[in-house]
N, C-alpha and C positions, 0 to 999 in steps of 0.2 A: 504494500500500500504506500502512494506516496505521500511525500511529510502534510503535502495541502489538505491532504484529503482527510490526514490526522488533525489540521486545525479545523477544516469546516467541522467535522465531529465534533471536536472541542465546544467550536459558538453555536454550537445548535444544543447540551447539553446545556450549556452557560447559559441560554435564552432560555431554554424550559426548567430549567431551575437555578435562581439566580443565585449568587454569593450570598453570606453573611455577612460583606461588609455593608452592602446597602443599606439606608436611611431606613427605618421604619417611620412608615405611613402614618399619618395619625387619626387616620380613620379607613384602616381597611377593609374591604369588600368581606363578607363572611358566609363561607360555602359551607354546610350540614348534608353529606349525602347519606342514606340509611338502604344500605343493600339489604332487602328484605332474606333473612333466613339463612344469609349469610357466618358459617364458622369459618371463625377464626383460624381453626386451626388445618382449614383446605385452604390458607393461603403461602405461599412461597416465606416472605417474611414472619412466619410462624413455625416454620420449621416443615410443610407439609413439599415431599419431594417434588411433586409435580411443577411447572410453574405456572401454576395457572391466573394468574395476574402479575404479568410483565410489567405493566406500566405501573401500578402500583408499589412492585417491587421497588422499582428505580424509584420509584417516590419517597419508598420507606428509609432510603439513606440518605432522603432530606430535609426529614422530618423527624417527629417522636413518636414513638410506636409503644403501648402500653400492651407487655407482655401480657398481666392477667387483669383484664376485663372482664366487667361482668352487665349482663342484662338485667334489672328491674324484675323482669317478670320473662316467659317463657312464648309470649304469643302480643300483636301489635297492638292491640287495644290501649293493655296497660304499660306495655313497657316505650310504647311511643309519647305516652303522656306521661312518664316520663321523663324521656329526653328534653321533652318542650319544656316540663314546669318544674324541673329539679327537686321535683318530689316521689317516694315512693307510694306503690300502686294503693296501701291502704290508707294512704294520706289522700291523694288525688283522687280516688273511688271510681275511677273510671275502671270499672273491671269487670263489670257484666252486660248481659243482653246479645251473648253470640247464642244464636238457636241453634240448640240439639236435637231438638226432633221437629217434623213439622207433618202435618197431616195432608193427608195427599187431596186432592181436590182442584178446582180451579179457583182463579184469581189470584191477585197478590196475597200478602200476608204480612202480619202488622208485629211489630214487637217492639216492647219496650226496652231501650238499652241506653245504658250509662251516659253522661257527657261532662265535661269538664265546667265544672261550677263558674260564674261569673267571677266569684271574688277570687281567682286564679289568675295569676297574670303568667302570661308564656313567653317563649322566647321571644317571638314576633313581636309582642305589644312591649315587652323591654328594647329590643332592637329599635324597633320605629320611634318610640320617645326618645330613643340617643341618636335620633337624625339620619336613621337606614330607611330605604325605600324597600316594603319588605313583597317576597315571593315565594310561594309554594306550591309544588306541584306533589300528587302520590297516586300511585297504580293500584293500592291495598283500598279497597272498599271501604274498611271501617277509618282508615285515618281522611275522617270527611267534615264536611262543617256543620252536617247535622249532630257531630258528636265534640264539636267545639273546640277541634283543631283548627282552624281556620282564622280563628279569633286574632287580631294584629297583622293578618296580612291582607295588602293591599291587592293583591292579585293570587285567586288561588286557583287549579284546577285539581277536582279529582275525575279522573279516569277509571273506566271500567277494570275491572280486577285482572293483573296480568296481561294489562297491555305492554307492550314492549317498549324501550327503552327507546326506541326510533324517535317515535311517536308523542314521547314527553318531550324529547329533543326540538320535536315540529313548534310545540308549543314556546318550548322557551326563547325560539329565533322570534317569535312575533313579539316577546316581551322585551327583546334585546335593547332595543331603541331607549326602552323604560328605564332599562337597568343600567344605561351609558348615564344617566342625567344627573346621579351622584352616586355616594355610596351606598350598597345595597345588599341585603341578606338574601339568601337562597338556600328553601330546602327541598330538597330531590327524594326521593322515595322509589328507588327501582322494585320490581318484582318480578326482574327475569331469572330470578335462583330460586322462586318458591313453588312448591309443588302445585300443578303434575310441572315436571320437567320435562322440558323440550331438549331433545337430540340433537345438540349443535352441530354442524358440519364448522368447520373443518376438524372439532377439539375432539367431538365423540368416537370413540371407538368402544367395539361393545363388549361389555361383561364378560368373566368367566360361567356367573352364576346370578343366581337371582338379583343379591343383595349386591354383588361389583358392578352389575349392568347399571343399578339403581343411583348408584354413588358415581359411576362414570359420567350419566347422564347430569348429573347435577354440577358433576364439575363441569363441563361444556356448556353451562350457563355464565360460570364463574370470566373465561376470557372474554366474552362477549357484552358483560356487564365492563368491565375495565378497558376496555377497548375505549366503549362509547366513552367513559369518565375522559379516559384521553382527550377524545374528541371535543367535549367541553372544559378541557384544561385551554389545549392549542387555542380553540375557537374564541371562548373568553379570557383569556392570557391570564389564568391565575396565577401564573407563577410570579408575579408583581401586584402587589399590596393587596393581598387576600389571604385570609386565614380558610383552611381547607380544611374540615371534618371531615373523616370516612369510617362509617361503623355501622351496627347491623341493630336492629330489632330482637334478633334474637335468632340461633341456630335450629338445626335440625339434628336428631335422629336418627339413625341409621342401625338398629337394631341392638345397639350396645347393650339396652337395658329390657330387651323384650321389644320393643316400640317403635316407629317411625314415624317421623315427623317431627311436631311440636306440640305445644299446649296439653301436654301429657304428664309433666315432671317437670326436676329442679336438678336435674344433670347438666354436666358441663357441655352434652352436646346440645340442648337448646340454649342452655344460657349465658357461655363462655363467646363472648362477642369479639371483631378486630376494634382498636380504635389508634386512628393513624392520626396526627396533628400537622399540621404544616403551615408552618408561620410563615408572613411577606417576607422578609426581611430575609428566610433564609437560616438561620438563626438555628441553633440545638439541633443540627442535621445529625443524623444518624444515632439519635438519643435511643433507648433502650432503657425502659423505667420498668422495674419489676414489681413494684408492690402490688396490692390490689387496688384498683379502681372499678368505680360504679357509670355506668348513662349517666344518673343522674352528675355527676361531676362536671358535665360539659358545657352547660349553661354558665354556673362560676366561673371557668376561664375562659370564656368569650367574655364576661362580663371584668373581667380582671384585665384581661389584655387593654380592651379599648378604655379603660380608666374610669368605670362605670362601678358607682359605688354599690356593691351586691344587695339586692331584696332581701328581706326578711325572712321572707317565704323561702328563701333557696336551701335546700337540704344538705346539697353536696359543697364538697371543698374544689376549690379552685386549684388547678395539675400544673399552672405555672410554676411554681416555687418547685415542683420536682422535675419538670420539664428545661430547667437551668441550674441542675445538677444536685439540688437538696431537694431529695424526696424522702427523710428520715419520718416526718409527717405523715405518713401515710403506713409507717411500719405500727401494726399491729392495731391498726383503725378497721373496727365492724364496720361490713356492710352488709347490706340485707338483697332479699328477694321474695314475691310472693307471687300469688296467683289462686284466683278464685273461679272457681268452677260450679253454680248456681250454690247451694250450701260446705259443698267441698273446699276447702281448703289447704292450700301446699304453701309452707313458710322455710326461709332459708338465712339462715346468718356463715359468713364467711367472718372468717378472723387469721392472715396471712396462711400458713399452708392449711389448716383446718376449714371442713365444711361443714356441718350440719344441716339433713334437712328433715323438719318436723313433717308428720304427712299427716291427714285428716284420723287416723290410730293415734289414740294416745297413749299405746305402748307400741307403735310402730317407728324408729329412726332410723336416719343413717348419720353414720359420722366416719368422714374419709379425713386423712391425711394427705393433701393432696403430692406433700411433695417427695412421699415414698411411691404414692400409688393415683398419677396423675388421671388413670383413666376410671376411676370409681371404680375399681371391681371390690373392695376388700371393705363391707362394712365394719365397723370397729363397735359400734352399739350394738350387735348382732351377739359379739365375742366376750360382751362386759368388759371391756377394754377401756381405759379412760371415760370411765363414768364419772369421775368428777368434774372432768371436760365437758361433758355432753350435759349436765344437769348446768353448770353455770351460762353455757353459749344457749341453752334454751333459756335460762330465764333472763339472760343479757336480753336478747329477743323478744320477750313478751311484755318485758318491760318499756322497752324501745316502743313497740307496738300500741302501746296501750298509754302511755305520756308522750306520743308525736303530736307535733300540730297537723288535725284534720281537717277537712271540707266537708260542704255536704254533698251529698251526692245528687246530683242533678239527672233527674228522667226525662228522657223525647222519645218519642214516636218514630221510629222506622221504618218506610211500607220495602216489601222485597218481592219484584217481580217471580214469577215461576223461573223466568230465565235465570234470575240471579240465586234463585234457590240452588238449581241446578250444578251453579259455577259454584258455590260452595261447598255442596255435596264434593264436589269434585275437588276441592281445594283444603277438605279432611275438616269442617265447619262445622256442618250438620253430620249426624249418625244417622 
């Protein structure tokens, strides 16, 4: 190769991802994307061999990469609200009203389900009052504005469930114009990694067996989703004064524990989420923060970064302070998880390598080690093994639970055509 051809490589990495010595912005563009169903640990910078996001790869050695993250909750309802409102799912009560059963017949179908209280402020109505022009778009059905996501932004679209990523693309060129007039938030919501999976060409190649056809297929979602990110890196040139969020709602399943899917448990395959940071400026490239962090966290440091004094309301801690090298702060900080399933209940407290997760049996646990036995197999409550561990991390937890600040819980009406019955049946919703 010749040397020129080593420099144009050079200015072409140099332009998509600028230095650290440049200026920080003092009000930069802030991007939240949420690859629905997305695990962390089918991605390249996670250790998983394949590489199934290249472009994100290269990202992740520009950015900060929070080795163990965690999801709010196991399914999008709750764990997208919250992302938006830095609070957990039994604080924000947005956690029911997905239909399990439905009786067959004609016409639509009505049901009542959760929404996000007014006296809730979200990311958008924070953004917007610190002078962002705010937008959002999501392909996931329930993250809608009849459930009061939608609340502070200025332009929102929800799309039919599992529309492709093209498509929300289409959308954000006709906002582009909006989005040039100042500084502006944008939140993204893919759902080309959530089940039924599509058979990527060129990535798919098929199974040995049941369960590898199953997980092939999903990875072939995986480059397809990062591709497109690319495409709206180049197209809107975030690599210049934009902070860039990439994370997930929450994983999938694949049999580890009986199960497939999601909204089944409080294992690390639905709940163990990526979360990639990428400041304008270039700044803490190739950071590698191990402690645990929460969704909820990511509100805080957007709101930290741009010099925005934090809410009251905000649950989580701000990842700056370890994102520039002291992240002592966060050793041995509880974080929670939950998820509610009409009176059933699955509750979860993390405390550095330990899990516990409480489950609707109240002599039924688990309690892993996470960092002998990363993939859950070994319960330790099962063995009477650190029962003094598992008696104090449950009542840390219910105590947490039970003196958080809460909302009330707000009801709307939902009609769901046959068709969309349908799509959920299909999308593991309805039983």
């Amino acid at each position: 190769m010749k040397k020129h051809t080593f420099l144009l490589i050079a200015l072409g990495l140099s332009t998509l991802f600028p230095s650290a010595c440049q200026k920080k912005p003092e009000r930069p563009n802030i991007i939240v994307i949420v690859v629905d169903a997305l695990r962390a640990d089918h991605l390249p910078f996670y250790g998983y061999p394949k590489d199934t996001a290249p472009f994100l790869n290269k990202l992740s050695e520009h950015s900060s990469v929070f080795v163990h993250s965690y999801s709010a909750s196991n399914w999008t309802v709750p764990s997208v609200g919250s992302i938006l409102t830095s609070l957990y799912p039994f604080q924000h009560r947005v956690n029911t009203g997905n239909p399990t059963r439905v009786e067959e017949g004609e016409g639509n179908k009505h049901f009542a389900v959760s929404a996000l209280a007014d006296s809730i402020t979200t990311m958008a109505e924070i953004l917007k009052s610190s002078g962002y022009h705010t937008f959002g778009t999501s392909s996931n059905f329930f993250v809608s504005p009849e459930r009061g996501y939608a609340q502070g932004f200025e332009f929102f679209c929800k799309f039919p469930m599992k529309t492709d990523a093209e498509d929300i693309h289409t959308k954000l060129a006709e906002w582009e114009g909006e989005m040039r007039k100042g500084p502006y938030f944008l939140y993204v919501h893919y759902t080309d990694v959530h089940i039924p999976y599509r058979r990527r060409a060129p990535w798919y190649e098929p199974g040995k067996n049941k369960r590898d056809d199953f997980i092939s297929a999903y990875d072939s979602n995986i480059p397809y989703v990062d591709s497109k990110i690319e495409t709206l890196y180049r197209r809107l040139n975030w690599g210049h004064d934009t902070i860039l969020v990439v994370t997930a709602d929450h994983g999938d399943e694949f049999w580890e524990h009986g199960y497939r899917g999601h909204n089944r448990n409080l294992f690390n395959g639905s709940l163990r989420v990526p979360l990639l940071i990428y400041l304008p400026e270039g700044d803490r490239a190739g950071r590698r923060i191990e402690p645990n962090v929460s969704s909820i966290d990511i509100l805080p440091t957007l709101c930290e970064y741009i010099g925005r004094k934090p809410d009251p309301q905000l649950e989580g801690r701000s990842l700056l302070p370890a994102m520039r090298g002291k992240a002592e702060y966060l050793v041995g900080r509880p974080i929670y998880a939950y998820v509610e399933r009409g009176h059933i209940r699955f509750r979860c407290i993390l405390r550095d390598n330990w899990k516990l997760i409480m489950t609707p049996r109240s002599d039924k646990f688990y309690l892993f080690d996470l960092k002998t036995d990363p993939d859950e197999k070994r319960n330790l409550a099962e063995k009477d093994q650190h029962t003094d561990r598992r008696l104090a991390m449950a009542r840390e937890y219910r105590e947490f639970e039970k003196n958080s600040r809460k909302y009330e819980q707000k009801m709307v009406d939902m009609e769901f055509s046959r068709k969309q019955i349908e799509e959920l049946k299909a999308l593991g919703y309805i039983h």
